[in-house]
C-alpha positions as YAML, in Angstrom:
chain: A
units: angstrom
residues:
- id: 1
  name: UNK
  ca: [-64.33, -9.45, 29.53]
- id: 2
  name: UNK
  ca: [-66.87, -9.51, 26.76]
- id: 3
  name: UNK
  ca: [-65.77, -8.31, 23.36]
- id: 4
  name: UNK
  ca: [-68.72, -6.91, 21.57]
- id: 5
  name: UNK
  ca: [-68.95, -9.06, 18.57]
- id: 6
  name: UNK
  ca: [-67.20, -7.01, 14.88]
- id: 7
  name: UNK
  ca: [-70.31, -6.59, 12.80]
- id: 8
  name: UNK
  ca: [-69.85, -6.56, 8.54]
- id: 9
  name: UNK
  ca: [-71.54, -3.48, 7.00]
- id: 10
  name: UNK
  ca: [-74.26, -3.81, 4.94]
- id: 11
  name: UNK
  ca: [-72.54, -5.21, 1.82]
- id: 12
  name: UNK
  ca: [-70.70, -7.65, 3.86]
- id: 13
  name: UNK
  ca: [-67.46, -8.67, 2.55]
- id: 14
  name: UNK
  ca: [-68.16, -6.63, -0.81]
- id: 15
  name: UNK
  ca: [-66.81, -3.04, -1.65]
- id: 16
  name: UNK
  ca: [-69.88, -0.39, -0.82]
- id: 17
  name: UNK
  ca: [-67.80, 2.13, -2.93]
- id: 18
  name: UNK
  ca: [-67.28, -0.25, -6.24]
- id: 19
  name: UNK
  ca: [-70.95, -1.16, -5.87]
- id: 20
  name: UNK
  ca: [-72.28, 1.97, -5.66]
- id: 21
  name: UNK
  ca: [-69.39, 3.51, -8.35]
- id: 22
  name: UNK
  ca: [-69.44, 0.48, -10.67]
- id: 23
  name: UNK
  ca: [-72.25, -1.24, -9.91]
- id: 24
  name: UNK
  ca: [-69.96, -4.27, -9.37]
- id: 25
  name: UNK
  ca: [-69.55, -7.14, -6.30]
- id: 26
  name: UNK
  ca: [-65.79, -6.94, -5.56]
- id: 27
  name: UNK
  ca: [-64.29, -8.44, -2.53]
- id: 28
  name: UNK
  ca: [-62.49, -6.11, -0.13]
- id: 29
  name: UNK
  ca: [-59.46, -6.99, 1.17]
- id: 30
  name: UNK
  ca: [-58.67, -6.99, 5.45]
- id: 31
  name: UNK
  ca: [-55.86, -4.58, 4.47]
- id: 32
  name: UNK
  ca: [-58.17, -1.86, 3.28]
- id: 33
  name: UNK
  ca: [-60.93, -2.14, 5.91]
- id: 34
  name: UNK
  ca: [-62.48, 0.80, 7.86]
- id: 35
  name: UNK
  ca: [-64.75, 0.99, 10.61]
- id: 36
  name: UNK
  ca: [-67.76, 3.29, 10.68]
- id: 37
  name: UNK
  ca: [-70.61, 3.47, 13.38]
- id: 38
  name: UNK
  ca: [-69.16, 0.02, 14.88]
- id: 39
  name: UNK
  ca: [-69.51, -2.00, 11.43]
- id: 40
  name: UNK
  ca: [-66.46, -2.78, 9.49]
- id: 41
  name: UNK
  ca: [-66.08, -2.46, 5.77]
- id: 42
  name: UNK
  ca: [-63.83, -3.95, 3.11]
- id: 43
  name: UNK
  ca: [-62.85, -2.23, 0.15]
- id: 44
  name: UNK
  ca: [-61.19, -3.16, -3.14]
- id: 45
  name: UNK
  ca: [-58.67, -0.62, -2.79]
- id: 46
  name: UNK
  ca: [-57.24, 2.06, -0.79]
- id: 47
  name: UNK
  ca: [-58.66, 4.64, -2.48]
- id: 48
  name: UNK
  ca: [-61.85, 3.05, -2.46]
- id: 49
  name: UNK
  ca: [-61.35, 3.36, 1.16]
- id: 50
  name: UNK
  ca: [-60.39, 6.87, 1.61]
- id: 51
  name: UNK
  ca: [-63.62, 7.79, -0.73]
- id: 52
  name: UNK
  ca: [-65.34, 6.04, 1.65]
- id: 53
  name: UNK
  ca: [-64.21, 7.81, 4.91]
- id: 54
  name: UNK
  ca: [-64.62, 11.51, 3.38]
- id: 55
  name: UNK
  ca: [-68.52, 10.56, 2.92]
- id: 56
  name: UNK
  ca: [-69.76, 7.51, 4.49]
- id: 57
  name: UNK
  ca: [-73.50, 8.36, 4.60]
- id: 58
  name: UNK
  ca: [-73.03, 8.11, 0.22]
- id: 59
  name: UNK
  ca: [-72.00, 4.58, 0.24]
- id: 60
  name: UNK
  ca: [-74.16, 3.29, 3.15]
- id: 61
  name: UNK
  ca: [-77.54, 1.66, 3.50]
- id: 62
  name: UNK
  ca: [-80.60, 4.17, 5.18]
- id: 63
  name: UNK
  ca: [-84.24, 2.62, 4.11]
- id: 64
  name: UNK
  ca: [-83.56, -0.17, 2.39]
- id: 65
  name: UNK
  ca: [-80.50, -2.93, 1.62]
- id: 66
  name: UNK
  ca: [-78.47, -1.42, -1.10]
- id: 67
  name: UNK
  ca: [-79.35, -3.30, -4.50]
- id: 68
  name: UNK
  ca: [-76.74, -6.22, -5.68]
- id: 69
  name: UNK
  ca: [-76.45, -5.80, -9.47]
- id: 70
  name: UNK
  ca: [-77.59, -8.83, -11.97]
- id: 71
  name: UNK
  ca: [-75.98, -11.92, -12.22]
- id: 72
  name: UNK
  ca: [-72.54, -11.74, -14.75]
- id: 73
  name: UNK
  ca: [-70.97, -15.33, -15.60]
- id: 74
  name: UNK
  ca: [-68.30, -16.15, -17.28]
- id: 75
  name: UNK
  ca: [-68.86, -19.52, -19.05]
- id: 76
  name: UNK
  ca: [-64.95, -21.49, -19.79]
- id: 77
  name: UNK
  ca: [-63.87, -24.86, -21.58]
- id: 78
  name: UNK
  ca: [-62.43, -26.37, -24.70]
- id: 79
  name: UNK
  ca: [-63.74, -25.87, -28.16]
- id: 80
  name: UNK
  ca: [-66.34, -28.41, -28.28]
- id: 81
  name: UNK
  ca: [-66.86, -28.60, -24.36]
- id: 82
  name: UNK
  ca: [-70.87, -27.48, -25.10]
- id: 83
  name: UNK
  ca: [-70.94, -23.67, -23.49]
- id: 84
  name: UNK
  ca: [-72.85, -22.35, -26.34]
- id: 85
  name: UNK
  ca: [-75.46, -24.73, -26.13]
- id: 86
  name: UNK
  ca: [-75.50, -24.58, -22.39]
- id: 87
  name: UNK
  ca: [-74.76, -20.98, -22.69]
- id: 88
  name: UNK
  ca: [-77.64, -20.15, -24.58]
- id: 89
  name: UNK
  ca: [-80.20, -22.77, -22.11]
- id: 90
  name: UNK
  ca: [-79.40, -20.76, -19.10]
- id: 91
  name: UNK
  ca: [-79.53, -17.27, -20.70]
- id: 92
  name: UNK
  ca: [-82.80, -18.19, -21.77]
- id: 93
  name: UNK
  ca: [-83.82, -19.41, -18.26]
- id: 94
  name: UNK
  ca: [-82.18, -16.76, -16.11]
- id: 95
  name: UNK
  ca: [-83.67, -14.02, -18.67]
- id: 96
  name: UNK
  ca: [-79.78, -12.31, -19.24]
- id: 97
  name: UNK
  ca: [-78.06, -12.16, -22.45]
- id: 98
  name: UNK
  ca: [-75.68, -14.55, -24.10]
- id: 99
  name: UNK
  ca: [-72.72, -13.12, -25.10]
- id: 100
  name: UNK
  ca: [-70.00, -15.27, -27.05]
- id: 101
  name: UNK
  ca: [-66.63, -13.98, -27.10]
- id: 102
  name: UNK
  ca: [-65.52, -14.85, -30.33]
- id: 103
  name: UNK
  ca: [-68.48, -14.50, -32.78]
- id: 104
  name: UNK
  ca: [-68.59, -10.88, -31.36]
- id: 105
  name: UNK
  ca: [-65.15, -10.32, -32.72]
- id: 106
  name: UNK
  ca: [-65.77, -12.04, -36.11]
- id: 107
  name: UNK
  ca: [-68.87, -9.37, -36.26]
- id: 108
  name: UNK
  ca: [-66.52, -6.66, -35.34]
- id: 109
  name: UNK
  ca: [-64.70, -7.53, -38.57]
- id: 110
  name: UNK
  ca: [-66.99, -8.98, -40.84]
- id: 111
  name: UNK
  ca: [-68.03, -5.64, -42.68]
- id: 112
  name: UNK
  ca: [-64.44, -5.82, -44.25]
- id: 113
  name: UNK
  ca: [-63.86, -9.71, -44.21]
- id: 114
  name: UNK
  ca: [-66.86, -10.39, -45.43]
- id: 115
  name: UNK
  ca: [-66.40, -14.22, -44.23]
- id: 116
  name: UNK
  ca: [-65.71, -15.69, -41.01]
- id: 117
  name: UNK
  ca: [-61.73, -15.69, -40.18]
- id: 118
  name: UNK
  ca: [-59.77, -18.12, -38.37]
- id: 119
  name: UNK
  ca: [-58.97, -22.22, -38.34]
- id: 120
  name: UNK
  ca: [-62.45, -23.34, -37.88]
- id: 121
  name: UNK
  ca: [-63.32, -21.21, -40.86]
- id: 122
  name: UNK
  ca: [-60.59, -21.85, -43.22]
- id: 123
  name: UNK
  ca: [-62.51, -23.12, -45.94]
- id: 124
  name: UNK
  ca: [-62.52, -22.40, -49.80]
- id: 125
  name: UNK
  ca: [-64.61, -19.42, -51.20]
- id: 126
  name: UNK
  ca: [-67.86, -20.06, -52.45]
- id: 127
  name: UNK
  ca: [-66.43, -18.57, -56.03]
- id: 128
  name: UNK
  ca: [-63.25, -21.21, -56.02]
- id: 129
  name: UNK
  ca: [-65.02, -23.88, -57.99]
- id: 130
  name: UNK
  ca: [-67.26, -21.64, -59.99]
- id: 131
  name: UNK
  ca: [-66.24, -22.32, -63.89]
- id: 132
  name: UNK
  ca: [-66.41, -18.64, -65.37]
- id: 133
  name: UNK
  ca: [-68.33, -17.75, -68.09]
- id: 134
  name: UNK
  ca: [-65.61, -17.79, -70.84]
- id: 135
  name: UNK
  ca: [-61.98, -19.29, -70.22]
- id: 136
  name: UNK
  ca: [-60.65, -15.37, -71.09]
- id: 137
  name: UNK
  ca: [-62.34, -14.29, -67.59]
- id: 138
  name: UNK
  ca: [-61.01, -17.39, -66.30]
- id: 139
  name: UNK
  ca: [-56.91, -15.94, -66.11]
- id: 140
  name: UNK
  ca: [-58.22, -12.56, -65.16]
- id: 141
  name: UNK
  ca: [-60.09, -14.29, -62.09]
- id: 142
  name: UNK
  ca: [-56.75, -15.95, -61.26]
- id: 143
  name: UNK
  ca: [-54.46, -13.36, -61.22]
- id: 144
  name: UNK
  ca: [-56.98, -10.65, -59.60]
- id: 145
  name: UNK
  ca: [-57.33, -13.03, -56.55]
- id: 146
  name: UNK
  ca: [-54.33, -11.95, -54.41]
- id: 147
  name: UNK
  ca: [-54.41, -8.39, -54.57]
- id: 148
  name: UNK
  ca: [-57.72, -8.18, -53.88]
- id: 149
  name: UNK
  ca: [-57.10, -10.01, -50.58]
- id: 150
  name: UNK
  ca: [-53.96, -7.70, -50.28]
- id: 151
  name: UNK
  ca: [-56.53, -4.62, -50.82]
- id: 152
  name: UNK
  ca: [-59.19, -6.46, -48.08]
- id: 153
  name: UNK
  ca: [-56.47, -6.65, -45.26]
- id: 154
  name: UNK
  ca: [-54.91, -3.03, -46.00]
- id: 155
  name: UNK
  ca: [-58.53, -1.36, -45.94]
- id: 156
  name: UNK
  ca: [-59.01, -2.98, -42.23]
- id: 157
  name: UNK
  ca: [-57.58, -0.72, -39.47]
- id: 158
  name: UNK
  ca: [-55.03, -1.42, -37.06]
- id: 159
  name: UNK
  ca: [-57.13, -2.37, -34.32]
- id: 160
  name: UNK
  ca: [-59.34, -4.64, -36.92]
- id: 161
  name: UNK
  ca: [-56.07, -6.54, -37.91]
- id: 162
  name: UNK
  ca: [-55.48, -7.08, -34.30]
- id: 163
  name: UNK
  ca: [-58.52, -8.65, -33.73]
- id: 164
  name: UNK
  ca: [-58.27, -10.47, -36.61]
- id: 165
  name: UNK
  ca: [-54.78, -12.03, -35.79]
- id: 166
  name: UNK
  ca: [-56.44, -13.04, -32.58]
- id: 167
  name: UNK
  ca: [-58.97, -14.76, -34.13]
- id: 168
  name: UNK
  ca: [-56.53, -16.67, -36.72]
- id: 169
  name: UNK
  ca: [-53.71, -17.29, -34.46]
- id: 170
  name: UNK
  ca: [-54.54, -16.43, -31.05]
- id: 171
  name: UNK
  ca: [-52.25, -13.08, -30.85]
- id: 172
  name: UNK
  ca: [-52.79, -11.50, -27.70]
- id: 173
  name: UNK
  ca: [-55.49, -8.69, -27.81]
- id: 174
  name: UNK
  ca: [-53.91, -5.49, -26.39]
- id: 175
  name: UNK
  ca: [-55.58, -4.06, -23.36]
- id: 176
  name: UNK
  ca: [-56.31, -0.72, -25.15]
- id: 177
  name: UNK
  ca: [-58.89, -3.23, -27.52]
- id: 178
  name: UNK
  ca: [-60.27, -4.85, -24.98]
- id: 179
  name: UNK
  ca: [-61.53, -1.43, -23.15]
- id: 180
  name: UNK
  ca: [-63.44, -0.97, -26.21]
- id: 181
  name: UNK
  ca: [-64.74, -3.83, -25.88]
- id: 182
  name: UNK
  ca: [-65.32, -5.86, -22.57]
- id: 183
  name: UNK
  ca: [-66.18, -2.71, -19.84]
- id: 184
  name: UNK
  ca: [-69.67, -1.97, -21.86]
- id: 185
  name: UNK
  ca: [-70.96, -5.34, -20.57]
- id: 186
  name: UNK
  ca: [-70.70, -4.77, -16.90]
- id: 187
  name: UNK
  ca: [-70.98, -0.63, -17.22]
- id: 188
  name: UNK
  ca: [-73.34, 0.13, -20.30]
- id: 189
  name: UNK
  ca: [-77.03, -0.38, -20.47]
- id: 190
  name: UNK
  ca: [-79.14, -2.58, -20.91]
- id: 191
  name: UNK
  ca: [-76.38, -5.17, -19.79]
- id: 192
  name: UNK
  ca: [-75.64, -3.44, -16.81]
- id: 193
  name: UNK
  ca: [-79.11, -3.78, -15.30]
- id: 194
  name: UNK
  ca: [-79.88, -7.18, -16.96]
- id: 195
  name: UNK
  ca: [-76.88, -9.28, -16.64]
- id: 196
  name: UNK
  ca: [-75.32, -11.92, -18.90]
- id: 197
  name: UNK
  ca: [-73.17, -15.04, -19.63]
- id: 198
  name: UNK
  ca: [-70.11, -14.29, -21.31]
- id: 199
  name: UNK
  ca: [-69.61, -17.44, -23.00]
- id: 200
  name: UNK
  ca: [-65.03, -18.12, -24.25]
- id: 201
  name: UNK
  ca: [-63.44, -15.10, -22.13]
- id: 202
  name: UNK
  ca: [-61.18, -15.05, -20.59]
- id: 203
  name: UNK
  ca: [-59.46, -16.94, -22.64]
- id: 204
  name: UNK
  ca: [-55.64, -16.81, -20.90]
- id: 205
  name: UNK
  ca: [-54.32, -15.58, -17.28]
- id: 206
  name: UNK
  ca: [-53.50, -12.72, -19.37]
- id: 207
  name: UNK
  ca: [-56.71, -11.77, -19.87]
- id: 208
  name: UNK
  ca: [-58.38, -13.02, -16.16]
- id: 209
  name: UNK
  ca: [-55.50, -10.67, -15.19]
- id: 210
  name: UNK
  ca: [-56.76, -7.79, -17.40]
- id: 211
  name: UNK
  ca: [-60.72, -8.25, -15.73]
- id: 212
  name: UNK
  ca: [-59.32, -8.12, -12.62]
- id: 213
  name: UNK
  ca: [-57.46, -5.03, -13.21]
- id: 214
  name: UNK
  ca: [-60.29, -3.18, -14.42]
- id: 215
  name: UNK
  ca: [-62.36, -4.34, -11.60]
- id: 216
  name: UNK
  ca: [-64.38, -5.86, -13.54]
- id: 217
  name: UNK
  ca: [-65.77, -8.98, -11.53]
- id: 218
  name: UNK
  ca: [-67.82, -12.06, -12.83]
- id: 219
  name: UNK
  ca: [-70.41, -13.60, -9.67]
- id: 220
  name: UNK
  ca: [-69.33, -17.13, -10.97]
- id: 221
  name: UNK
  ca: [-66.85, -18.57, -13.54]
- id: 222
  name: UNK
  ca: [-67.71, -21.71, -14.72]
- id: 223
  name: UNK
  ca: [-65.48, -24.35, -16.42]
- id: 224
  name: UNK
  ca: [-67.06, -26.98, -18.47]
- id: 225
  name: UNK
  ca: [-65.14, -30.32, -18.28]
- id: 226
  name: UNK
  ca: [-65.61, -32.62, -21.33]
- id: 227
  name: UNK
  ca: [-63.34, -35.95, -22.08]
- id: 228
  name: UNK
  ca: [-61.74, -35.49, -25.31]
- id: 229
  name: UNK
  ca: [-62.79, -38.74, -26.57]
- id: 230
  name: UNK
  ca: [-66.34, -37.04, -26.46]
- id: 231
  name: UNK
  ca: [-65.57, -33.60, -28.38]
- id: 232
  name: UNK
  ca: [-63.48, -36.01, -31.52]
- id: 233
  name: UNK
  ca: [-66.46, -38.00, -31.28]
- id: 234
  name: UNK
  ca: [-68.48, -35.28, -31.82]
- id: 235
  name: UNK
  ca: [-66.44, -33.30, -34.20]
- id: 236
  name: UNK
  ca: [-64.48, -35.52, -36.32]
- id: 237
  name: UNK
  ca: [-67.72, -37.63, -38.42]
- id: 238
  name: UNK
  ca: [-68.80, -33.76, -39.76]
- id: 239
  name: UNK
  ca: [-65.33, -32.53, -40.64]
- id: 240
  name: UNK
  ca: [-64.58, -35.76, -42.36]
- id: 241
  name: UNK
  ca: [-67.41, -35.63, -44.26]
- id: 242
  name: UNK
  ca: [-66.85, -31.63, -45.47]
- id: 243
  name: UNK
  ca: [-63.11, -32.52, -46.59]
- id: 244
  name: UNK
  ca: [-64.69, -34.85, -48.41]
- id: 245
  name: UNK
  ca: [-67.07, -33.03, -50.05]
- id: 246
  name: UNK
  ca: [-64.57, -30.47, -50.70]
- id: 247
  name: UNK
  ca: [-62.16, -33.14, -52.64]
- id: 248
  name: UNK
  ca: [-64.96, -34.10, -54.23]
- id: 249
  name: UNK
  ca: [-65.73, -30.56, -55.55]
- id: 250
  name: UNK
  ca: [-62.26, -29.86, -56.37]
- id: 251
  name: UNK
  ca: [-62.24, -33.04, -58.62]
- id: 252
  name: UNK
  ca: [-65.01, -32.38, -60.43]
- id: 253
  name: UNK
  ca: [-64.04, -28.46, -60.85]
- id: 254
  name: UNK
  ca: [-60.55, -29.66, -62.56]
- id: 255
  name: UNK
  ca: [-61.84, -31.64, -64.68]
- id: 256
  name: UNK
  ca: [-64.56, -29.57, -65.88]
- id: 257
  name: UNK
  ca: [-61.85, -27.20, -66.83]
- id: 258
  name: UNK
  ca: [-59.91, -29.52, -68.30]
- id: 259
  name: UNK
  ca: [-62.76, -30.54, -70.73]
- id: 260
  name: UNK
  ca: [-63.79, -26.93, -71.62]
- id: 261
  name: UNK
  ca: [-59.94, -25.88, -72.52]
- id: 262
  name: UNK
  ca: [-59.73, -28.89, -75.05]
- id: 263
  name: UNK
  ca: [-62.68, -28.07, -76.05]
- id: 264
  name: UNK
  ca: [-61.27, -24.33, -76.56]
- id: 265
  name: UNK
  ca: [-58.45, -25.56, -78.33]
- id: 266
  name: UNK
  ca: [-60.43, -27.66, -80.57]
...
């Protein structure tokens, strides 16, 4: 006998609710499938699926194909690998924005920081090799220095100080941040009709884990491979030259001060 051939619905292999609810392409799964006017439809969840079967006519086609939202990437590698730069190239090219991970957390924080936090940014204030304007100043300076950091990090809240720790030592962001966060780009406008590349994130299976919970899917995720020979080749001539600079600096700064207390004395 001839089987009639099992025809896909309209979004194919894609959830019509979680397209039409979230504006998102997520794979259904066989075990939540229905059938309605001989297609069959996959759906994300069950209870995708039982929205589905109380109103059908909402979630399918009638005129026209239903409308596949804007291309979301998420753009992965090493620090170094090159996604900014390439980041930025295809952004420009596919007219979506370019959103990297971590420099939207340093501007998060940077009202109360007022400097860029973490290893690639540990560097000496501007101020550290300033020579005050009398020597009296000078202890003042020295001893003010702490609590005024102390001050800085108490006036940032808790959720700031968790996204700073992140940021300086890779502490895991808590979910309850990140829905403050990472949602707005697939469900607020004008990302949600324009698309993007989401350039460092995720940046652990703990946070692929966390997307994937919230249903909220990438088209693509793309992994930039680089040898490491490449990124120390690339990296190391520039730091080495800014230590240098900076032992330089601190040289000159010490004994600057050393010849203006004799001086003092004298």
């Amino acid at each position: 006998a001839n089987q009639k051939k099992r025809h896909m619905g309209d979004t194919k292999h894609f959830c019509p609710v979680s397209l039409k609810e979230d504006f998102v392409l997520y794979p259904g799964h066989q075990e939540h499938a229905a059938k309605y006017k001989e297609n069959i439809y996959c759906f994300s969840t069950s209870e995708y699926r039982d929205k589905f079967l109380k109103n059908p006519e909402e979630y399918v086609a009638h005129n026209e194909p239903p409308q596949a939202p804007p291309l979301r990437v998420c753009l992965l590698g090493v620090h170094g690998a090159g996604k900014s730069t390439c980041g930025r190239q295809i952004a420009d090219k596919l007219g979506i924005f370019h959103i990297q991970f971590e420099e939207y957390l340093q501007e998060l924080i940077l009202p109360k920081t007022k400097k860029k936090v973490g290893p690639s940014f540990d560097e000496d204030h501007e101020d550290d090799y300033k020579i005050p304007q009398n020597l009296e100043d000078f202890s003042q300076t020295m001893t003010k220095a702490k609590p005024e950091k102390t001050k800085e990090d108490m006036e940032l809240t808790a959720e700031e100080k968790a996204i700073k720790a992140n940021l300086m030592d890779n502490t895991e962001l808590p979910p309850e941040i990140l829905d403050k966060i990472v949602p707005d780009w697939w469900k607020k406008e004008p990302f949600r009709s324009t698309g993007f590349i989401l350039d460092g994130y995720p940046r652990s299976p703990d946070e692929a884990k966390y997307l994937s919970e919230r249903g909220l899917c990438p088209d693509a995720a793309v992994y930039i491979q680089v040898e490491e020979s490449d990124i120390l080749g690339r990296f190391f001539p520039p730091l080495l030259k800014k230590w240098k600079d900076r032992q330089c600096k601190k040289k000159e700064y010490k004994k600057k001060l050393k010849y203006l207390k004799a001086k003092k004395r004298a």
